[in-house]
Backbone as JSON Lines, residues from 0, in Angstrom:
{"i":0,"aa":"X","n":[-16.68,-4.46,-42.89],"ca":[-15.48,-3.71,-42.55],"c":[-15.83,-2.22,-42.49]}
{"i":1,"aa":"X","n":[-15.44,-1.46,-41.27],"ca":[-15.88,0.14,-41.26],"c":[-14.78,0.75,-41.9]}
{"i":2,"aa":"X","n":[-15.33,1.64,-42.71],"ca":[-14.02,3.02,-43.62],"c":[-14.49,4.02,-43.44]}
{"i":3,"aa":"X","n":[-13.48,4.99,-42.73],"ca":[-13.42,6.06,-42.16],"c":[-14.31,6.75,-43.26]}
{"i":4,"aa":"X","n":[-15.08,7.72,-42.51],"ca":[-16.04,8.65,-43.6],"c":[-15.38,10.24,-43.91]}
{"i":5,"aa":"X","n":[-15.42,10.12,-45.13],"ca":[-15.15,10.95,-45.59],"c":[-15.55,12.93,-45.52]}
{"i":6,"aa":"X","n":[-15.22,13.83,-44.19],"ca":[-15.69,15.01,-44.92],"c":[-16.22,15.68,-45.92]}
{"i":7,"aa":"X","n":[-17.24,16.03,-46.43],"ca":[-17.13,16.84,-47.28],"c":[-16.3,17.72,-47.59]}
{"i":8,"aa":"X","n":[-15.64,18.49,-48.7],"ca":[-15.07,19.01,-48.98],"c":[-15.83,20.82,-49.76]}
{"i":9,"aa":"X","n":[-15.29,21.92,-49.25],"ca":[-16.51,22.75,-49.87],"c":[-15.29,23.43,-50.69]}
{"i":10,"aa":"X","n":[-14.91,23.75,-52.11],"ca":[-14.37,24.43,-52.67],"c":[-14.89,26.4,-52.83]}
{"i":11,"aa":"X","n":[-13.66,26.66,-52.84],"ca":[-13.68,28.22,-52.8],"c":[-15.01,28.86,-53.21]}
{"i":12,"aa":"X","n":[-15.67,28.44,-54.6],"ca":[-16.81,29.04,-54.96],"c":[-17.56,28.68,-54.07]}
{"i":13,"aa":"X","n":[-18.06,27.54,-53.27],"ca":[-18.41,27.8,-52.32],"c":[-19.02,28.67,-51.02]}
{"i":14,"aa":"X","n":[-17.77,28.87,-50.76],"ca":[-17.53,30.31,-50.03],"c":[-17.86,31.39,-50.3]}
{"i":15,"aa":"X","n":[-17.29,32.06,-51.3],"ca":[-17.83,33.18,-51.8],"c":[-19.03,33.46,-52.54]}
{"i":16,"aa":"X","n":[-19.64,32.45,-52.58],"ca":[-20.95,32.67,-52.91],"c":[-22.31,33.14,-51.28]}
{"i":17,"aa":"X","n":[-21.15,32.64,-50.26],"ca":[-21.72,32.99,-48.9],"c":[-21.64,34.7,-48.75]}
{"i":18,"aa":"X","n":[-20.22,34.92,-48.72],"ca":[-19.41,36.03,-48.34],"c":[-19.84,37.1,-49.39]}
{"i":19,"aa":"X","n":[-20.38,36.48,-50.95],"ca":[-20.64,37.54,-51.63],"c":[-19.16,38.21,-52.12]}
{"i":20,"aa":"X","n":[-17.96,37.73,-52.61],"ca":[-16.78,38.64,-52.65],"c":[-16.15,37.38,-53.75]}
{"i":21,"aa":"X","n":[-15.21,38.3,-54.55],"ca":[-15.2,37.34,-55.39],"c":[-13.67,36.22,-55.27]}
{"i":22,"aa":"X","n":[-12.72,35.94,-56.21],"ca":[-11.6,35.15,-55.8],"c":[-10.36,35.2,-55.32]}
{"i":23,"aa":"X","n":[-10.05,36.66,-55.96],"ca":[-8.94,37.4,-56.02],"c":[-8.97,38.09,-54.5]}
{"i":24,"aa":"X","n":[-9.85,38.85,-54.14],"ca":[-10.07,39.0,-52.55],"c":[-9.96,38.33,-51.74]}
{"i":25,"aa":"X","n":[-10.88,36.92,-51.78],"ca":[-10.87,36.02,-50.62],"c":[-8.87,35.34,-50.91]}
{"i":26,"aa":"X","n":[-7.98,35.29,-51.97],"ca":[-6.58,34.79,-52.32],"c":[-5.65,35.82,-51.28]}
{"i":27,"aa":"X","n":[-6.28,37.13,-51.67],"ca":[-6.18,38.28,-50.9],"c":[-6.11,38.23,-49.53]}
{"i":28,"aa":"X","n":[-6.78,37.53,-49.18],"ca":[-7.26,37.89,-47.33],"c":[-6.05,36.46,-47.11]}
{"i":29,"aa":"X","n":[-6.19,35.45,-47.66],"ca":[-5.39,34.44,-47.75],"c":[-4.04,34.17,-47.26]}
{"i":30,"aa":"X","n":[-3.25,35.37,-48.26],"ca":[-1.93,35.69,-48.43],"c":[-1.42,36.54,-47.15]}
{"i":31,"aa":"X","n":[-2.4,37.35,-47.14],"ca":[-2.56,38.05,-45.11],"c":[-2.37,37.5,-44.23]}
{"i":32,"aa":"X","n":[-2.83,36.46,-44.56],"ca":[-3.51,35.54,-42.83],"c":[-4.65,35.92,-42.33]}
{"i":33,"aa":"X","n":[-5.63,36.94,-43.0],"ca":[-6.39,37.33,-42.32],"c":[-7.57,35.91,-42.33]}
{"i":34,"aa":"X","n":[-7.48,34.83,-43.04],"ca":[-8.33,33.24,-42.95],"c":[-7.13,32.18,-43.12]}
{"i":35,"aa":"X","n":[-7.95,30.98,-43.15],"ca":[-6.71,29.76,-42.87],"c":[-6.69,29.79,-44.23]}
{"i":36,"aa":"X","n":[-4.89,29.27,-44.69],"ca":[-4.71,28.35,-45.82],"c":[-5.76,27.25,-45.85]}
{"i":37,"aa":"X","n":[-6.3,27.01,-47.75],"ca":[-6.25,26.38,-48.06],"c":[-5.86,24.96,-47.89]}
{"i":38,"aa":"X","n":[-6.33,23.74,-47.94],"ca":[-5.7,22.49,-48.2],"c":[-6.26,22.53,-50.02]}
{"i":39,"aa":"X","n":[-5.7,21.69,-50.65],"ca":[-5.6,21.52,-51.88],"c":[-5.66,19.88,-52.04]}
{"i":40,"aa":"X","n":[-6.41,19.94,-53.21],"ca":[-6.83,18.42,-53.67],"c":[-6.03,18.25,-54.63]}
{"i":41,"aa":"X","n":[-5.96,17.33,-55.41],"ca":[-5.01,16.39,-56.66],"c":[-4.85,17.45,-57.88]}
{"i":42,"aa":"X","n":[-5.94,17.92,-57.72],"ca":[-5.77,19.12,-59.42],"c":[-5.46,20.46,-58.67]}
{"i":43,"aa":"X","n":[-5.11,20.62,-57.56],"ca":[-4.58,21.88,-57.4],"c":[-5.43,22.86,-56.49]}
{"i":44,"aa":"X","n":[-6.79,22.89,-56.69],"ca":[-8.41,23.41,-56.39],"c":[-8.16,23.59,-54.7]}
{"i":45,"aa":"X","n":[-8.45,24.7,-53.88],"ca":[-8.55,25.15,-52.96],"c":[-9.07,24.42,-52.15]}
{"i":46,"aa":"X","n":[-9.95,23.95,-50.94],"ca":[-10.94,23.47,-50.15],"c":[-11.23,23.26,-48.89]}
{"i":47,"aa":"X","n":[-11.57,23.52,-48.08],"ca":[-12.08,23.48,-46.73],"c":[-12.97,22.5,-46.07]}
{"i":48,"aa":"X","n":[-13.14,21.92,-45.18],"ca":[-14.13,21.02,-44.09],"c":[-15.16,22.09,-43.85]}
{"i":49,"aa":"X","n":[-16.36,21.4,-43.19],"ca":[-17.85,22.01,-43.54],"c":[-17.08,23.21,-42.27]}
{"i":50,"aa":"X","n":[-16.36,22.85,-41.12],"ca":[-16.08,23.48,-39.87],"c":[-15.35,24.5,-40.04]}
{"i":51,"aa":"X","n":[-13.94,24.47,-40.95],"ca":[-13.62,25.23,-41.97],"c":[-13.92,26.7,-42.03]}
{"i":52,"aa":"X","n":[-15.12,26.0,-43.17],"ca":[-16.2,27.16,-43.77],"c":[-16.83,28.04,-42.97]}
{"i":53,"aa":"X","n":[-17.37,27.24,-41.98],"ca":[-18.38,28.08,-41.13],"c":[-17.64,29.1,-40.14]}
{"i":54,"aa":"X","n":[-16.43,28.76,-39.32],"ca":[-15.45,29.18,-39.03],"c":[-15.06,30.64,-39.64]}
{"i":55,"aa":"X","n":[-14.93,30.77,-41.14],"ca":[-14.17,31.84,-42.0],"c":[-15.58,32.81,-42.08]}
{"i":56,"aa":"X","n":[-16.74,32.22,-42.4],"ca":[-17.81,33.03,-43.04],"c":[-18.21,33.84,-41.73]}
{"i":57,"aa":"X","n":[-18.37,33.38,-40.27],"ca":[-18.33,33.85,-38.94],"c":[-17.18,35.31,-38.82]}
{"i":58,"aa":"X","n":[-16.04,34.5,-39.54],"ca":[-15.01,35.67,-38.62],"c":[-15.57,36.64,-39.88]}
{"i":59,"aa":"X","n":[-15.35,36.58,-40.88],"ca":[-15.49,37.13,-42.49],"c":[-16.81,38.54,-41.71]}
{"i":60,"aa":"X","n":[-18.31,37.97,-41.65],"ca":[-19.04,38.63,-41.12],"c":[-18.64,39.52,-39.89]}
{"i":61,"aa":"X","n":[-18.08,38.64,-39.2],"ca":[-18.23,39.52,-37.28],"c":[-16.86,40.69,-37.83]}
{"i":62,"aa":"X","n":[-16.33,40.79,-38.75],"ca":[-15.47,41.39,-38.63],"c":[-15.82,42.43,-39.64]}
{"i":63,"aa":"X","n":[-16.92,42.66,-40.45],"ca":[-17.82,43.43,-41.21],"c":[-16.37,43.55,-42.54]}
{"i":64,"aa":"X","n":[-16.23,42.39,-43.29],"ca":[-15.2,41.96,-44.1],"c":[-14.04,42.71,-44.21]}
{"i":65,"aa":"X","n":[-13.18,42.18,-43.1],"ca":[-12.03,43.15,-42.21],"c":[-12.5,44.35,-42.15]}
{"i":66,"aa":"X","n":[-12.82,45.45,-42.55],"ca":[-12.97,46.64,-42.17],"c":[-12.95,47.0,-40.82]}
{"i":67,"aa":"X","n":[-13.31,46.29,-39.42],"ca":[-13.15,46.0,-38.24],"c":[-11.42,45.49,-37.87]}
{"i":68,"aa":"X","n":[-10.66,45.49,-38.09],"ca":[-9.81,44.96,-38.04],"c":[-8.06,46.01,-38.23]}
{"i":69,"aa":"X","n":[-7.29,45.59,-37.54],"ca":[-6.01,46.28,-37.24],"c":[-5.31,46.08,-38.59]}
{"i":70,"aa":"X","n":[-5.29,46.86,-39.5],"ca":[-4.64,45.75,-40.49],"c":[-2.98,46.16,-40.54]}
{"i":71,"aa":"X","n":[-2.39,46.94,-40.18],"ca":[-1.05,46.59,-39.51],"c":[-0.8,45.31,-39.07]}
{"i":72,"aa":"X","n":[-1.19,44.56,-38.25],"ca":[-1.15,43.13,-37.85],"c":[-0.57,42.74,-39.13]}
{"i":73,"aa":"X","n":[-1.15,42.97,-40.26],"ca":[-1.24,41.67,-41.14],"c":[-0.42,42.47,-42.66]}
{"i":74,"aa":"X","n":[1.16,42.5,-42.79],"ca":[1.48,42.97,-43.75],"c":[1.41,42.55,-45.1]}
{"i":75,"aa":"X","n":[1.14,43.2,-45.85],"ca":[0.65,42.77,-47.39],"c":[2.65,42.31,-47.82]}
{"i":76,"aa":"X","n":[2.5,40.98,-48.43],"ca":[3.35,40.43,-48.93],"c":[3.74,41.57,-49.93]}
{"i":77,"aa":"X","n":[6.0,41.59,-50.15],"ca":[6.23,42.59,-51.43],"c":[5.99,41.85,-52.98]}
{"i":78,"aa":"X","n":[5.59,42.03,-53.47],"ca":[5.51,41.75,-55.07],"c":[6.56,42.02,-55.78]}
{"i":79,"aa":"X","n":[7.05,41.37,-56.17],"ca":[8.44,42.04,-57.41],"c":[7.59,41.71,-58.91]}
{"i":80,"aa":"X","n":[7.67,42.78,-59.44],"ca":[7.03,42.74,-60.59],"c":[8.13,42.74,-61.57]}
{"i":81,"aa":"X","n":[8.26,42.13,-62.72],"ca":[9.42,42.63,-63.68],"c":[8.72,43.31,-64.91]}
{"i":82,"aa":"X","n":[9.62,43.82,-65.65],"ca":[9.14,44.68,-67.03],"c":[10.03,43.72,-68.14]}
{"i":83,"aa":"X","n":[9.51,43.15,-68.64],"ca":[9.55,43.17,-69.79],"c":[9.72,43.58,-71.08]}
């Protein structure tokens, strides 16, 4: 019987061990749009297809890690912070 094969799956550390940048940045670029959401596995954990990856680390580079880039396009979400 044939069963569909499974992707690899490459989690966030992953990545940034390519990109060199750490979690909070790449969550960062995330929340922008400046890369694709995440898919998420059973415990919650970030992860991407090998195509994915290669995809983000391409634009990540060609774009000399946004610094190349309009960033108007891409408004930073408001934060409501409370005080306590």
């Amino acid at each position: 019987m044939f069963s569909p094969k499974k992707e690899k799956r490459y989690y966030l550390n992953e990545i940034l061990s390519q990109i060199e940048r750490n979690k909070t940045t790449f969550i960062r670029w995330e929340e922008m749009g400046l890369v694709p959401k995440a898919k998420r596995d059973s415990r919650g954990w970030r992860y991407f297809t090998e195509k994915e990856v290669k995809k983000i680390v391409d634009l990540i580079k060609k774009t000399d890690y946004f610094r190349k880039t309009n960033f108007q396009k891409y408004p930073r979400k408001k934060r409501i912070r409370s005080f306590y």
